[in-house]
C-alpha positions as CSV (number, residue, x, y, z in Angstrom):
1,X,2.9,12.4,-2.5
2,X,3.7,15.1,0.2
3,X,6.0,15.2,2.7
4,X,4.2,16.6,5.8
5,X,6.3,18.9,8.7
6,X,7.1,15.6,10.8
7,X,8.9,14.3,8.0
8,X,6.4,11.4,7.1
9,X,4.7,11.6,3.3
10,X,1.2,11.2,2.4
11,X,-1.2,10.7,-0.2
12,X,-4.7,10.0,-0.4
13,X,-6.5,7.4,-3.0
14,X,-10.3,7.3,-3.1
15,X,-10.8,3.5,-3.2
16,X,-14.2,1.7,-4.1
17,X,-15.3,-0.7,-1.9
18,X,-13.7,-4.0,-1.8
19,X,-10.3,-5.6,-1.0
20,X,-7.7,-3.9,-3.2
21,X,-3.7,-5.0,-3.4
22,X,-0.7,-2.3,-3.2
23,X,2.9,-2.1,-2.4
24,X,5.5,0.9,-1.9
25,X,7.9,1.9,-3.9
26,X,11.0,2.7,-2.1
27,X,13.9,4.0,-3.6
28,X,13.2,1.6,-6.9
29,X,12.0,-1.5,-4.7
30,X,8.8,-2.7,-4.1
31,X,7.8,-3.2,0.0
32,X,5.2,-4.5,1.7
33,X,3.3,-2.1,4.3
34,X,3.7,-2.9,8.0
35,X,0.9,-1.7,9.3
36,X,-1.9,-3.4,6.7
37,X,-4.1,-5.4,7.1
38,X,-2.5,-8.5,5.9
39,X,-0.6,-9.6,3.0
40,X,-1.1,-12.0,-0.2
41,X,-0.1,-12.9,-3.5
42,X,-0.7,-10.8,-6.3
43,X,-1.5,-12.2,-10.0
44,X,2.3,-12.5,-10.5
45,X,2.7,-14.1,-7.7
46,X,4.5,-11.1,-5.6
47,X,3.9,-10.5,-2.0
48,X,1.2,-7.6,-1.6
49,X,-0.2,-5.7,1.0
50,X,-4.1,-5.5,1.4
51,X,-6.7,-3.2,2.6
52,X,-10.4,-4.1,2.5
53,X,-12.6,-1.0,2.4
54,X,-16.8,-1.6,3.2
């Protein structure tokens, strides 16, 4: 990732299309994103964030 000048970081993922699960890592623990689309249940049962991409 790369922090930009206001602070934020980014990083870009090329993604095929479909609905695909993710979560953040912050400082060791995983977080949901609260600004995606939704969120689920991944195969281990842990709360995920999803993006569908078409």
């Amino acid at each position: 990732m790369e922090r930009q000048t206001d602070g934020c970081w980014f990083l870009q993922v090329p993604l095929s299309q479909g609905h695909h699960l993710y979560q953040f890592l912050v400082d060791g623990e995983p977080m949901l994103d609260p600004k995606a689309m939704g969120a689920v249940r991944n195969d281990w049962n842990e709360p995920a964030s999803i993006i569908a991409v078409s």
